[in-house]
C-alpha positions as CSV (number, residue, x, y, z in Angstrom):
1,X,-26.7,-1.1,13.3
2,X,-26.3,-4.8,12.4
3,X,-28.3,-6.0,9.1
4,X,-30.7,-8.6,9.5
5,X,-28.4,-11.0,7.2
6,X,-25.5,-10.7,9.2
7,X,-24.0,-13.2,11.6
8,X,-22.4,-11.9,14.6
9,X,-21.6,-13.9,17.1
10,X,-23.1,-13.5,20.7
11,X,-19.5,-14.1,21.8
12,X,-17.8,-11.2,19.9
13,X,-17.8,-7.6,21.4
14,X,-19.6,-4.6,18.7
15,X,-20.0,-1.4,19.6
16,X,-23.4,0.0,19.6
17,X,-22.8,2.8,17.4
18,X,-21.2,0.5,15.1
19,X,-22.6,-0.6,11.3
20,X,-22.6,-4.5,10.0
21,X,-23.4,-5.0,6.9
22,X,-25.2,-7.4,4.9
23,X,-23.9,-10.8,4.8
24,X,-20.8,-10.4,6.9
25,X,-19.9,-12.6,9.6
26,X,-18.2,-11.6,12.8
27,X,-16.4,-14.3,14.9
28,X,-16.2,-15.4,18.4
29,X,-14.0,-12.5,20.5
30,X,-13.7,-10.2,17.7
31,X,-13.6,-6.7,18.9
32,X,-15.5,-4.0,16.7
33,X,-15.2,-0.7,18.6
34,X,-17.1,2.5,18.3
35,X,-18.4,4.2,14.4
36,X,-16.9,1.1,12.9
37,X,-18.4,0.2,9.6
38,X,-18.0,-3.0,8.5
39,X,-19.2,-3.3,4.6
40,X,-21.4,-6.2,2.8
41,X,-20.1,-9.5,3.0
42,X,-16.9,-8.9,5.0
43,X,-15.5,-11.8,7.5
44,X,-13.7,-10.4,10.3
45,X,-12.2,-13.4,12.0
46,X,-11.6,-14.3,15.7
47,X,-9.8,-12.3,18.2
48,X,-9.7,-9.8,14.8
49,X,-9.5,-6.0,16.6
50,X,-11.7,-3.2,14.5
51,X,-10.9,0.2,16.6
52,X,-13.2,3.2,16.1
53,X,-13.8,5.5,13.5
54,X,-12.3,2.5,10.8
55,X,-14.7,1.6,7.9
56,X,-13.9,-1.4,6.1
57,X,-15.0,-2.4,2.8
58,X,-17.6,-5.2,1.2
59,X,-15.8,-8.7,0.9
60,X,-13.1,-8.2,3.1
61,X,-11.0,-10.6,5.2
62,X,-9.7,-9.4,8.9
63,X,-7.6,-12.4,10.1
64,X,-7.1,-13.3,13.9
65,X,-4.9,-10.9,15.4
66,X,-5.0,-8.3,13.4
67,X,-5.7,-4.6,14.9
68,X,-7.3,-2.1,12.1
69,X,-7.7,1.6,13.8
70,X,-5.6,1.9,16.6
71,X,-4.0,5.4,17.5
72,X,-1.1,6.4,15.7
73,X,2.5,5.6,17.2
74,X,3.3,9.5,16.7
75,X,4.1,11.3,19.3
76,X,2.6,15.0,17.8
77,X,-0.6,12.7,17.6
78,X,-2.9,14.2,20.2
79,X,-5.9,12.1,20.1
80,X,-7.6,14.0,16.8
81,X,-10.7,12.2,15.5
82,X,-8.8,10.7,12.2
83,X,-9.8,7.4,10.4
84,X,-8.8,4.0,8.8
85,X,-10.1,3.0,4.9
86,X,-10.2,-0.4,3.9
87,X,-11.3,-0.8,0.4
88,X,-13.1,-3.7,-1.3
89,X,-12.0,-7.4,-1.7
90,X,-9.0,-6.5,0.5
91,X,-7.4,-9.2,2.6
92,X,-5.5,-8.4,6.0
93,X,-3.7,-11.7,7.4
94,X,-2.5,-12.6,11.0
95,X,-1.0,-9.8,13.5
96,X,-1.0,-7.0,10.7
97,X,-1.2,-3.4,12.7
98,X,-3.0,-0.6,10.6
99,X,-2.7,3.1,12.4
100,X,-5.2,5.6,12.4
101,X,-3.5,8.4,10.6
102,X,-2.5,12.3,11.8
103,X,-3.6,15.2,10.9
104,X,-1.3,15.3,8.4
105,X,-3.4,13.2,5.9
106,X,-6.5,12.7,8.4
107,X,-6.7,9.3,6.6
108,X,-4.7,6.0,6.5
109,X,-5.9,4.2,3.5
110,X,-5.5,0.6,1.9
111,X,-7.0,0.2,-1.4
112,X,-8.9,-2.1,-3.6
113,X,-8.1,-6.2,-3.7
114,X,-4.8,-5.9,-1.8
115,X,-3.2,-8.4,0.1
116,X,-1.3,-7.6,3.3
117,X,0.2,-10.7,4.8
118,X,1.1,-11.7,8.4
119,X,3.2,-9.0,10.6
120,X,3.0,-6.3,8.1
121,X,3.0,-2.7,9.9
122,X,0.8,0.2,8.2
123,X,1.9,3.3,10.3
124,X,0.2,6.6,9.8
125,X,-0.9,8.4,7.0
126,X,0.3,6.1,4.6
127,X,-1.7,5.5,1.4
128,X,-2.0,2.1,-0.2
129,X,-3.4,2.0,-3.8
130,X,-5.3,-1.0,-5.2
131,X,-4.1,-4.5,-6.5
132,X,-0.9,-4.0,-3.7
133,X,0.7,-6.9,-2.0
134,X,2.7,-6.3,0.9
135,X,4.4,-9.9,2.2
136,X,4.8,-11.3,5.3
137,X,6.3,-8.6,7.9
138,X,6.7,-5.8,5.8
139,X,7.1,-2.7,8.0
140,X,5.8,0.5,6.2
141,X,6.6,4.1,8.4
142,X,4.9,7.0,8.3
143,X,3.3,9.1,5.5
144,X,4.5,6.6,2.7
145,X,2.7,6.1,-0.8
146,X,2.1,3.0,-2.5
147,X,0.7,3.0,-5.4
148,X,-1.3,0.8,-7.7
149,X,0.3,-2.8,-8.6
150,X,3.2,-2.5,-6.2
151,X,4.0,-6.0,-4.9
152,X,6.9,-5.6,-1.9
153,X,8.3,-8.9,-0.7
154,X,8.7,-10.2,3.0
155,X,10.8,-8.1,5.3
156,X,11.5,-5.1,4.0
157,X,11.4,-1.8,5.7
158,X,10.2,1.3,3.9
159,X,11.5,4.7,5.4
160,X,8.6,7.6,6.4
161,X,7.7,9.9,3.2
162,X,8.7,7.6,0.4
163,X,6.7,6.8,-2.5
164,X,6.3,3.8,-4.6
165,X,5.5,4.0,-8.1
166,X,3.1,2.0,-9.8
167,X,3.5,-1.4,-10.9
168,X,7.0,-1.5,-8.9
169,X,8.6,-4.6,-7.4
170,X,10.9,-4.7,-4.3
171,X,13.0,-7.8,-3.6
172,X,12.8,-9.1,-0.2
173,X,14.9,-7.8,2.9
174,X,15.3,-4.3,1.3
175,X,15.7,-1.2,2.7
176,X,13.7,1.2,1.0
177,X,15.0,5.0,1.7
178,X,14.3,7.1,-1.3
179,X,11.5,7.2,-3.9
180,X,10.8,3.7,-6.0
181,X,10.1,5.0,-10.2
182,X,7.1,3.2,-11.8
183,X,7.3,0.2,-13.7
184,X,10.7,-1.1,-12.3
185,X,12.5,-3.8,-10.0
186,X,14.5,-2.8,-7.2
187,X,17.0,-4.5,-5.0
188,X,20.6,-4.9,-3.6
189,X,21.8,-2.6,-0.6
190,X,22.2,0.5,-1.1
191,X,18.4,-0.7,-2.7
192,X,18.9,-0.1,-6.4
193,X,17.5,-0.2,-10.3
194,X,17.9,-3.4,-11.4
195,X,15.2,-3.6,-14.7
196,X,11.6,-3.2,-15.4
197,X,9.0,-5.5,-13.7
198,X,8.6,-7.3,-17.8
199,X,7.0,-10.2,-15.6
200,X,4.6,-8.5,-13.5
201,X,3.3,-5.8,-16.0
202,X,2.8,-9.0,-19.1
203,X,0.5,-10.7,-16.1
204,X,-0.8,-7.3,-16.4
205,X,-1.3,-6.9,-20.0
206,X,1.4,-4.7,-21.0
207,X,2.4,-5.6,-24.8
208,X,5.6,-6.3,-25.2
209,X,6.2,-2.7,-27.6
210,X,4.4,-1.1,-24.7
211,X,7.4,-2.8,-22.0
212,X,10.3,-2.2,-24.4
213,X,8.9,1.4,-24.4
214,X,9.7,1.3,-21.1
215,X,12.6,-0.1,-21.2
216,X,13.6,2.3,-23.6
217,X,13.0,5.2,-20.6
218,X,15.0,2.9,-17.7
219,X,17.6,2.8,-20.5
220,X,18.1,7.0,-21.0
221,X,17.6,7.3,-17.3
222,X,19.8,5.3,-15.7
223,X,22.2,3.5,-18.2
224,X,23.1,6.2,-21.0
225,X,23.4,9.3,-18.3
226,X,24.6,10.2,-15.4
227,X,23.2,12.7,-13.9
228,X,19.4,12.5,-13.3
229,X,17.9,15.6,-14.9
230,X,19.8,15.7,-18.0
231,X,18.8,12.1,-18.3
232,X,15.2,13.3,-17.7
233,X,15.7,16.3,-20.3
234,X,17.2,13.8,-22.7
235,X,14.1,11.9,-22.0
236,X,11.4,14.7,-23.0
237,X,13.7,15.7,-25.9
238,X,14.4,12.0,-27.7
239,X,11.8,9.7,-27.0
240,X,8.2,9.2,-28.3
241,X,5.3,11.0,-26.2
242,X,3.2,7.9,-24.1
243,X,1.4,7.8,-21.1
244,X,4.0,5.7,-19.8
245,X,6.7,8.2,-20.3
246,X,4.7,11.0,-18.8
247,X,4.2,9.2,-15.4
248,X,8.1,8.0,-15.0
249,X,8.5,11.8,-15.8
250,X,6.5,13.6,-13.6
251,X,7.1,11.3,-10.7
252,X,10.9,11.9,-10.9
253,X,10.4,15.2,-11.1
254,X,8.3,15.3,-8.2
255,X,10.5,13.4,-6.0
256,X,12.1,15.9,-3.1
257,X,13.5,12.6,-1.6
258,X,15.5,11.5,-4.9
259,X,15.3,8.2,-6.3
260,X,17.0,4.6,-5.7
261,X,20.5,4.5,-7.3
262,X,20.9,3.1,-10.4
263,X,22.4,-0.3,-11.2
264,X,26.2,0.7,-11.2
């Protein structure tokens, strides 16, 4: 179904089981394929791919050459009817590739008001929270979690099953093979610790108590210890309850794959 108010050009392919929403505009040669569902006010730009079973959010931009939807690069993937979310207000630049996922997760998914710049690779099953920015030609395998507020510079390759904490930054050209903490900055090769994100969480209203808090946790875990889960035990035992503290916690504790080194 295409809404009354949208503009689709006579030149761009849509599927008739497809939906177009209010207000959005699809370009000359853009492909929308089968059970796509394009939301309110979304552009999806020419020569812009849309594969089926892929809903996309309201106020989206799909730049030329990008492909949302297509089948997973797995080899175990055997044609199951899984699906692509795009949230709201998210931008998706030149030539970015976004894979249906398995039936691992059944859903690949890219939050809320991210960014994904040119070349960057989305493989399967990976989950993208909101506010992310993943720059130009950022390759991210299999199964991987991003979470909110990560921004990841250009060219850097992030290994299948890792996880990225919240409001984590990645320097450019890393190689990302274990599990990124919250709140931190991370760089160098083997990719390691290397202080909180101070800039990224003030632009994000942290106070600075609130950021020497955490500073305070980076300190115990990975400057006054040396082995992980005394420096997590010394953690619980000596430093003031927070939310904060709680999340650095519980995601190192939940980390199978370890964490990055720290910054010695």
């Amino acid at each position: 179904m295409i809404h009354d108010s949208a503009q689709v050009s006579p030149l761009a392919h849509v599927d008739g089981s497809a939906h177009i929403g209010a207000n959005a505009v699809v370009e000359p040669f853009a492909f929308i394929g089968p059970k796509v569902h394009i939301g309110a006010g979304t552009w999806v730009g020419p020569n812009a791919t849309v594969l089926g079973n892929t809903k996309v959010g309201q106020d989206c931009k799909l730049f030329p050459g990008c492909v949302v939807g297509a089948d997973s690069q797995d080899l175990k993937y055997k044609g199951e009817p899984t699906t692509v979310e795009i949230g709201d207000r998210t931008s998706i630049r030149e030539c970015v590739t976004i894979h249906r996922a398995t039936t691992d997760r059944m859903v690949t998914r890219v939050g809320h008001d991210c960014l994904i710049m040119a070349y960057v690779h989305v493989a399967h099953d990976v989950q993208v929270g909101n506010h992310v920015i993943l720059a130009n030609s950022v390759n991210v395998a299999g199964h991987v979690v991003i979470e909110d507020h990560v921004i990841i510079e250009g060219m850097v390759g992030i290994q299948q099953f890792v996880r990225i904490g919240t409001h984590a930054f990645i320097a450019g050209g890393s190689l990302v093979r274990k599990n990124v903490p919250p709140y931190i900055k991370a760089a160098r090769e083997p990719l390691s610790y290397i202080g909180i994100n101070g800039i990224g969480l003030r632009r994000r209203g942290f106070d600075i108590d609130r950021i020497q808090a955490i500073e305070d946790i980076y300190r115990t875990l990975y400057v006054l210890n040396n082995n992980m889960s005394q420096a997590v035990n010394a953690a619980e035992l000596e430093l003031p309850t927070s939310e904060d503290k709680d999340v650095v916690l519980s995601f190192i504790r939940q980390s199978d794959k370890g964490i990055i080194r720290g910054p010695f």
